[in-house]
C-alpha positions as CSV (number, residue, x, y, z in Angstrom):
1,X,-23.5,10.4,42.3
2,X,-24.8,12.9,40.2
3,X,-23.3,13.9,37.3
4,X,-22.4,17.5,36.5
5,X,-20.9,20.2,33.9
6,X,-19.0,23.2,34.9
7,X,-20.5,26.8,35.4
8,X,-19.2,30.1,36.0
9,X,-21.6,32.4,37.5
10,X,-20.3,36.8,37.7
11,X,-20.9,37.7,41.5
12,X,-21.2,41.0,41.9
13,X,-19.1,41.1,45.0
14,X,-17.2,38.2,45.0
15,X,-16.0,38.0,40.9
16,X,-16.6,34.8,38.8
17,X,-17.6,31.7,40.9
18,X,-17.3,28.0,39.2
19,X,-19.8,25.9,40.0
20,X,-21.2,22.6,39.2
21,X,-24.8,22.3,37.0
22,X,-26.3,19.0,38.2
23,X,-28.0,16.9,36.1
24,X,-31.3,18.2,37.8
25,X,-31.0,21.4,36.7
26,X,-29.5,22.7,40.5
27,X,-26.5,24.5,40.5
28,X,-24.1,24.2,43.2
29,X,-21.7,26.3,44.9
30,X,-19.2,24.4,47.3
31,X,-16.5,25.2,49.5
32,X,-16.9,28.5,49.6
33,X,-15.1,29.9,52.5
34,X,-17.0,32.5,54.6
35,X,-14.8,33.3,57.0
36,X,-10.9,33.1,58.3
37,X,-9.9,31.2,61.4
38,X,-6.4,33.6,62.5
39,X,-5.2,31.0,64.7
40,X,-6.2,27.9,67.3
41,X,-8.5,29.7,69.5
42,X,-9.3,33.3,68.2
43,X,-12.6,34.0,66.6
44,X,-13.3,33.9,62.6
45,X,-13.1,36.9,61.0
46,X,-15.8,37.5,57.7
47,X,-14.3,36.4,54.1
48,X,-14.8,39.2,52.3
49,X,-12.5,38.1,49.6
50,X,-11.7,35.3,47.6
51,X,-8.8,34.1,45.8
52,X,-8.3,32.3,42.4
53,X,-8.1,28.9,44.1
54,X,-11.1,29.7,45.9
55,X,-13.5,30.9,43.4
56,X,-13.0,26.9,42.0
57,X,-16.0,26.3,43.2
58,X,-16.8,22.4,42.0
59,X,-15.7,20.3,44.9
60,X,-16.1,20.0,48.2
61,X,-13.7,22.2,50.7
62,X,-12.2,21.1,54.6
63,X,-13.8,19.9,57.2
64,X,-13.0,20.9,60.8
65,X,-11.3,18.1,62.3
66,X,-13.0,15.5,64.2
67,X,-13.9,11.9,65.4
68,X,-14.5,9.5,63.0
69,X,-18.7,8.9,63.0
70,X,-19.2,5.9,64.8
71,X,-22.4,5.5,63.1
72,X,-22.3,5.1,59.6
73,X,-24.7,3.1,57.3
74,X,-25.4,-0.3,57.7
75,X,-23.8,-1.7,54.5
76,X,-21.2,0.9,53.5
77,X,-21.7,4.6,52.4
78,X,-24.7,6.1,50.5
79,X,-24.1,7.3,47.5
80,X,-23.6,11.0,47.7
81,X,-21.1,10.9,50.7
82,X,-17.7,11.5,50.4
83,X,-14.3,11.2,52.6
84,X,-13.8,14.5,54.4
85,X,-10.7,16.7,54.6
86,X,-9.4,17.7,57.8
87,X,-7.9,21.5,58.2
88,X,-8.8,23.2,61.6
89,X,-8.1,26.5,60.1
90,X,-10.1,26.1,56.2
91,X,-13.0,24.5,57.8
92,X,-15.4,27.4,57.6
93,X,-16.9,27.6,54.1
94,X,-20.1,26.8,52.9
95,X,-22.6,25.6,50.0
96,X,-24.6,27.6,47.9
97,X,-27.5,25.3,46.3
98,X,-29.7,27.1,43.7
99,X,-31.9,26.6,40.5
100,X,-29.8,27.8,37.3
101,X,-32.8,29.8,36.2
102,X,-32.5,32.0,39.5
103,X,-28.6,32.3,38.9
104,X,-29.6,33.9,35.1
105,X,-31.6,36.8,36.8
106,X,-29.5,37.5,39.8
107,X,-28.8,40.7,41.0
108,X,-27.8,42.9,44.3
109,X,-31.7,42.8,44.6
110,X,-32.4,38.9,45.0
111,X,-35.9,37.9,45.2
112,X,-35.3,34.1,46.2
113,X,-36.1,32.9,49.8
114,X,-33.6,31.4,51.5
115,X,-32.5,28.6,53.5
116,X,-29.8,28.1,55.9
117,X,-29.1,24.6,57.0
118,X,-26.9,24.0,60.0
119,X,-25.7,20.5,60.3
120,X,-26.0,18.2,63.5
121,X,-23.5,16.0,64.8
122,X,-23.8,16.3,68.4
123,X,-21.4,19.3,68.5
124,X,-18.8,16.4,68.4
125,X,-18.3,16.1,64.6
126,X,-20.9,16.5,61.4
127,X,-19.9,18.6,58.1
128,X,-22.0,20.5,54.9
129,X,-21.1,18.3,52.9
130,X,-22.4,15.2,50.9
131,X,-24.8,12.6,51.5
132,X,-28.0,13.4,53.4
133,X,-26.4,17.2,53.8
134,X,-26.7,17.7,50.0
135,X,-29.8,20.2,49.5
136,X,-29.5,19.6,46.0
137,X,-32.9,17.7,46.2
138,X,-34.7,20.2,48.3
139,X,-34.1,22.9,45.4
140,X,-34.6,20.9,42.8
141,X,-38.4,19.9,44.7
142,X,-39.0,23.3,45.7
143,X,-38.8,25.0,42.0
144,X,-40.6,21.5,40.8
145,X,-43.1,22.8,42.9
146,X,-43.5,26.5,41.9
147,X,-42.0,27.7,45.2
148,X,-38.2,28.3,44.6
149,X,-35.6,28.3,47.3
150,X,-32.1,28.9,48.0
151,X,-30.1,26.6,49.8
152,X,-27.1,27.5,51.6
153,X,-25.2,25.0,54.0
154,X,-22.8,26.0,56.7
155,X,-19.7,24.0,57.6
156,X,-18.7,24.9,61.2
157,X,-16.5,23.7,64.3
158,X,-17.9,20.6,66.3
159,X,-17.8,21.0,69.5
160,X,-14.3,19.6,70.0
161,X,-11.3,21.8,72.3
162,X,-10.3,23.4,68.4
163,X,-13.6,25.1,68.7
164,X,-16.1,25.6,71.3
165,X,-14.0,25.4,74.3
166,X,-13.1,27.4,76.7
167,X,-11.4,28.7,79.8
168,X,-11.0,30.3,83.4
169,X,-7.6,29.2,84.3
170,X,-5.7,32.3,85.1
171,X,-8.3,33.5,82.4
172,X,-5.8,32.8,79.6
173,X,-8.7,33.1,76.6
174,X,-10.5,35.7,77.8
175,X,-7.1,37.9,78.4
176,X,-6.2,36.4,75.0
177,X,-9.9,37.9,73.5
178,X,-9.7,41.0,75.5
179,X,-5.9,41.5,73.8
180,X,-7.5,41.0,70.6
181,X,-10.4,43.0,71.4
182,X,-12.6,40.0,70.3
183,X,-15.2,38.0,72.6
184,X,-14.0,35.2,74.2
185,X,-15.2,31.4,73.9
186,X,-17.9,30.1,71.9
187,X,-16.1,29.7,69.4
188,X,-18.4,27.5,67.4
189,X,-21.5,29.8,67.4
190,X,-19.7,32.6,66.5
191,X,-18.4,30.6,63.7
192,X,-21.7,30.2,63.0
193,X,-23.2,34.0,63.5
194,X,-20.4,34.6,60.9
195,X,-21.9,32.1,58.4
196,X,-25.5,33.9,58.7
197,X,-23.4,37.3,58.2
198,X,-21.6,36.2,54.8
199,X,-25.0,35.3,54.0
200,X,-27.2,38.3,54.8
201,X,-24.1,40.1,52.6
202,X,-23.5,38.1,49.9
203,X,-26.7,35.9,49.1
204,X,-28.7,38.2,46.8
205,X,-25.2,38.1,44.1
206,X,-26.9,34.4,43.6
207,X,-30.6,35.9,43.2
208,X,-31.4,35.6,47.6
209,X,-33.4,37.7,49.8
210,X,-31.4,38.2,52.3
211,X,-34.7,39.6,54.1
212,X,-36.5,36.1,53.6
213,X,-34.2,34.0,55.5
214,X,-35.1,30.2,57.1
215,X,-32.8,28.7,59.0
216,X,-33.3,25.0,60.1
217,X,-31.1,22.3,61.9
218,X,-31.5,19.0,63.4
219,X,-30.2,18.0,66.5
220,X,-27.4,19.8,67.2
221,X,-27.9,22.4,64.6
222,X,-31.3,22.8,65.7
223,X,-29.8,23.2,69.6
224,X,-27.8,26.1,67.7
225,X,-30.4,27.6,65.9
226,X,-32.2,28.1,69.6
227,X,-28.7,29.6,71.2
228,X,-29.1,32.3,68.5
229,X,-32.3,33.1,69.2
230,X,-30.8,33.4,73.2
231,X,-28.2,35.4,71.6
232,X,-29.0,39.3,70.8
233,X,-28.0,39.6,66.9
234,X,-30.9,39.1,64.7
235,X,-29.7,36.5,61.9
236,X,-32.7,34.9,60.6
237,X,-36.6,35.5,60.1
238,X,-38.0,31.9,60.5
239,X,-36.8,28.6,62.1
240,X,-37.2,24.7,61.5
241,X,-36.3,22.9,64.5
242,X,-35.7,19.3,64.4
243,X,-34.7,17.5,67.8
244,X,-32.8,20.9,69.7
245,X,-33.7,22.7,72.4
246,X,-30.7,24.7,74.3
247,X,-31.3,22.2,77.2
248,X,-31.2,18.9,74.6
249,X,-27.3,18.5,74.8
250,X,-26.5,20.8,78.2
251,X,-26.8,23.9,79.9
252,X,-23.9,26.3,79.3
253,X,-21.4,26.3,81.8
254,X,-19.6,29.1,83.7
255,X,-16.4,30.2,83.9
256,X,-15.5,28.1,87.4
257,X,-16.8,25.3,85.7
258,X,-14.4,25.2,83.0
259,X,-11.7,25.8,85.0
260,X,-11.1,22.0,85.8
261,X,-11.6,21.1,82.4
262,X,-8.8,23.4,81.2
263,X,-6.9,21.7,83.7
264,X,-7.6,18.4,82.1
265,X,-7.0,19.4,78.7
266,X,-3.6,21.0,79.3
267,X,-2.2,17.6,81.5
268,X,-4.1,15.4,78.5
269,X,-1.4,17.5,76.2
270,X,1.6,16.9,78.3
271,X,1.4,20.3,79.3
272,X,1.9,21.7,82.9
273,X,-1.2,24.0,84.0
274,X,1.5,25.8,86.0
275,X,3.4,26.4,82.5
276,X,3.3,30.2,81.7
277,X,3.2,30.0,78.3
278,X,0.6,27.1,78.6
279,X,-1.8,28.3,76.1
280,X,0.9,29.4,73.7
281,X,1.8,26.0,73.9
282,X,-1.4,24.1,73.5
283,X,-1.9,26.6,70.5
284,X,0.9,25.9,68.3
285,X,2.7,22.7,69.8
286,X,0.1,20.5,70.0
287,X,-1.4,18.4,67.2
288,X,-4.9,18.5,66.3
289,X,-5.9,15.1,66.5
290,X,-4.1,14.8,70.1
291,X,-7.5,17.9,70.9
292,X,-9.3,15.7,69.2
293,X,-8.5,12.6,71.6
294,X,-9.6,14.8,74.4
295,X,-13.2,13.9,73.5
296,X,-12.7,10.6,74.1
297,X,-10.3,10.8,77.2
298,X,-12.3,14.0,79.0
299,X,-16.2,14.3,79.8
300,X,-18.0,15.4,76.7
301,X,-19.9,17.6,78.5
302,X,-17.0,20.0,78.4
303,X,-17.3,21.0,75.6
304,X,-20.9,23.1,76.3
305,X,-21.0,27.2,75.6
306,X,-20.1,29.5,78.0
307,X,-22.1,31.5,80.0
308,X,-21.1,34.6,78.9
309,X,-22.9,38.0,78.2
310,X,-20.8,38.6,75.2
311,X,-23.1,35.8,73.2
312,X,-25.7,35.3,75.9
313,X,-27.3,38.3,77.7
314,X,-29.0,35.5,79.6
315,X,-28.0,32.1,80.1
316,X,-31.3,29.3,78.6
317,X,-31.6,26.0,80.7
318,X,-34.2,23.9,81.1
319,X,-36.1,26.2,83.1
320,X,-36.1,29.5,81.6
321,X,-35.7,28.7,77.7
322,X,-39.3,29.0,76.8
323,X,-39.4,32.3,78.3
324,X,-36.2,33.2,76.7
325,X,-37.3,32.1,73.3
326,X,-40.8,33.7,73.3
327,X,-38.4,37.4,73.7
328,X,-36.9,36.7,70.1
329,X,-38.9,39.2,68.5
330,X,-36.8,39.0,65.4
331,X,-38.1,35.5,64.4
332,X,-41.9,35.8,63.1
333,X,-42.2,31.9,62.9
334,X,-40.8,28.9,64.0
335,X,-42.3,25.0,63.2
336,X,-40.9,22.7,65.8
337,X,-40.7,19.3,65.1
338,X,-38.1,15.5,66.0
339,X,-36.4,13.2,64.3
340,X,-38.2,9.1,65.3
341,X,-34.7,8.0,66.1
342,X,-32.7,10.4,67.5
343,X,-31.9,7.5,69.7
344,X,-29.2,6.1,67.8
345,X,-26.4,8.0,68.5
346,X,-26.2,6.6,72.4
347,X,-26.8,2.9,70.4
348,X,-23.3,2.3,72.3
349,X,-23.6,3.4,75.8
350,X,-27.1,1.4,75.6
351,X,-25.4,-1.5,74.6
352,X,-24.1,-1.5,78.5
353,X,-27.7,-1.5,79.9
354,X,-29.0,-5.0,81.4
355,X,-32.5,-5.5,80.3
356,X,-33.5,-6.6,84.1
357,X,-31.6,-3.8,85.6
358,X,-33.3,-1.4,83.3
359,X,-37.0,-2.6,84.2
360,X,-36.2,-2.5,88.1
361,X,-35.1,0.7,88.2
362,X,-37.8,1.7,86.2
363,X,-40.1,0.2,88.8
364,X,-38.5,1.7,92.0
365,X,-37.8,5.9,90.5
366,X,-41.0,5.8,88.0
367,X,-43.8,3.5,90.5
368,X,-45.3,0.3,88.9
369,X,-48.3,1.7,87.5
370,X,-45.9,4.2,85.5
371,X,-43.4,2.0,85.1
372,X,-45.7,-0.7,83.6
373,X,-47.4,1.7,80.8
374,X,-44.2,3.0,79.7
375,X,-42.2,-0.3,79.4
376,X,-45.6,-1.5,77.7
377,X,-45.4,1.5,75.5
378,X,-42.0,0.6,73.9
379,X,-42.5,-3.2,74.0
380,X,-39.8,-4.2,77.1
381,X,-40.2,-6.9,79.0
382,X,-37.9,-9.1,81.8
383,X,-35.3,-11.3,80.0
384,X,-36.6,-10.2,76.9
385,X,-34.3,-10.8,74.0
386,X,-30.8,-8.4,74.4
387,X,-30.8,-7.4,71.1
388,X,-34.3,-6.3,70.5
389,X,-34.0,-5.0,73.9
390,X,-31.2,-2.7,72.9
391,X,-33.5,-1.8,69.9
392,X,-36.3,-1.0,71.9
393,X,-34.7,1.3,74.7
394,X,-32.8,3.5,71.7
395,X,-36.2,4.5,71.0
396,X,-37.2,4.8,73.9
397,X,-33.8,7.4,75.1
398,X,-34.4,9.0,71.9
399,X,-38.2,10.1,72.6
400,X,-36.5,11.3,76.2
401,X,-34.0,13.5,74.7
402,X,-35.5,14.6,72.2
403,X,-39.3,14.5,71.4
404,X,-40.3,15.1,75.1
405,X,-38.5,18.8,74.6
406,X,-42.4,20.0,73.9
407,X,-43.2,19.0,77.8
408,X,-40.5,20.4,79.8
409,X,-41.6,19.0,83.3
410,X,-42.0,15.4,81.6
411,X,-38.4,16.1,80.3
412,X,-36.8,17.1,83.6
413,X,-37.7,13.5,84.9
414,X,-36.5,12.0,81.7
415,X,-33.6,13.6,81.8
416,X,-33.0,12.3,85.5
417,X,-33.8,8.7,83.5
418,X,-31.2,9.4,81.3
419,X,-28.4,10.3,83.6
420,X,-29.2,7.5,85.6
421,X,-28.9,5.2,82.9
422,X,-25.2,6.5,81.9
């Protein structure tokens, strides 16, 4: 792990930050919180102030509380991760990476691009912090390279019940919202349109142009990033996209839909739907990690955004997002791009797939010529080895989720693969 000394930095909003100069010459700004959480299922509200504790800014802050990753290195950790901190209402701060040079002329008139990384994870856990998340590097290339950035990195709500889900049961959150006069559900991406906010505000006290914004994501972060550009508040001017289309993970669901799954979650909890003062109760008597079971025990899938015009004025699918996306006139550019494995994270689920199964079914929905050049493609064969077979279709799942996003009438049958496969 890198080694650092202690600096203080004078913000000219937020007072004097302490931060950590890495040996690389990058200084670092962590846990910075950019927004409060009032309670279990109300919307974040903008940090416009710190306190003492908080302008310590050397270590790493909470994470939102989640499953543990099922997927970690082969081997034991990398170097740069660390052990995460649960607190489901301190999980919304973020990491300001920068060159100490830029900090030394930083004023309310930054000049510095920017870039906004928001983590993947599957909307089921992920965090800003450590390990491959550290943009560190990325700073310390870019102003090796003449072209210096700023790198800030959002920590937001997986897509666990503590955050992005929602409900039409007697429509208790979205009497709840209206009672607040906030907008129900979604409770994730507004998390994260609240992250873009702090940083449109508060980014050119560390030498940013908050006009010169790139935000980028992978996976689920990159399936955010696209939801934005659905959305109707411009937050950024440019986009990476790495393995996220709205459609990657699921369509958002409406409020019928969720119904049932409120249902679930409140019986999950011990809690009778009938109760009155169910959501009272599932906000303050439950424990998190008995929501966080409930990804586990319930369907994953529901755990999607709503379909609501209060964040989307018009619901992307697999049909429509292209058209959708080509609206967002407040994006000039946007590089699209895929990770080679997304694969991976169904390694599990694969696991359960017979090799001769597999190939038949692939003959009788796909036709043998078909089915012959793609199980040729990725190497499969009958009573090929399990292992290498289970190697070999990861790939394969992962190029059908993922990479075929850039052909959407190839995806739509890929996506009937997938399904089929699970």
């Amino acid at each position: 792990m890198a080694s650092f000394e202690t600096i203080q930095h004078s913000h000219p909003l937020l007072g004097t930050l302490h931060g950590r100069e890495l040996s690389n010459g990058v200084v670092q700004f962590r846990g910075i919180p950019f927004a409060r959480i009032p309670e279990r299922f109300r919307q974040s509200t903008l940090a416009d102030e710190l306190s003492l504790e908080e302008k310590d800014c050397t270590e790493y802050s909470f994470v939102c509380p989640q499953q543990a990753e099922e997927h970690g290195a082969f081997g034991g950790k990398l170097p740069d991760d660390v052990d995460y901190r649960h607190d489901e209402l301190r999980c919304l701060t973020l990491t300001v990476s920068a060159p100490k040079r830029t900090l030394l002329v930083s004023s309310e008139n930054g000049n510095i691009p920017v870039m906004v990384y928001v983590h993947g994870g599957g909307f089921a856990r992920g965090a800003n912090v450590g390990g491959v998340n550290d943009s560190a590097r990325i700073v310390a290339l870019a102003r090796d390279e003449g072209t210096p950035v700023i790198v800030v990195n959002i920590q937001y709500g997986p897509q666990t019940s503590l955050e992005f889900f929602d409900s039409d049961f007697n429509l208790d959150l979205i009497d709840d919202a209206e009672k607040h006069a906030e907008p129900p559900c979604n409770f994730g991406l507004f998390d994260q349109r609240m992250g873009f906010r702090w940083v449109k505000k508060y980014i050119s006290g560390f030498g940013g142009n908050a006009a010169q914004i790139t935000a980028f994501g992978e996976s689920a972060g990159s399936s955010s990033l696209t939801y934005h550009m659905c959305s109707d508040e411009p937050l950024f001017n440019r986009a990476i996209l790495q393995s996220g289309f709205p459609s990657t993970i699921s369509s958002g669901q409406s409020l019928s839909e969720k119904d049932a799954q409120y249902i679930k979650l409140l019986e999950f909890c011990g809690i009778d739907p009938n109760d009155p003062a169910r959501l009272s109760k599932l906000r303050h008597d439950v424990a998190a990690e008995k929501l966080i079971d409930a990804i586990t025990a319930l369907n994953p899938f529901a755990f999607t955004p709503l379909d609501h015009k209060t964040f989307f004025p018009e619901m992307p699918n697999l049909a429509n997002e292209g058209k959708i996306l080509a609206k967002c006139d407040w994006v000039d550019s946007v590089i699209i791009g895929d990770a080679f494995y997304e694969g991976f994270i169904f390694t599990h689920a694969l696991k359960l797939v017979p090799c001769q199964l597999f190939v038949a079914y692939m003959h009788e929905h796909f036709g043998d010529d078909t089915a012959i050049q793609v199980l040729e493609a990725y190497g499969i064969q009958p009573k090929m080895d399990e292992n290498l077979f289970w190697n070999r279709l990861t790939y394969l799942v992962g190029d059908a989720m993922f990479s075929s996003m850039f052909n959407p009438s190839a995806r739509s049958r890929t996506i009937l693969l997938i399904a089929s496969i699970f």
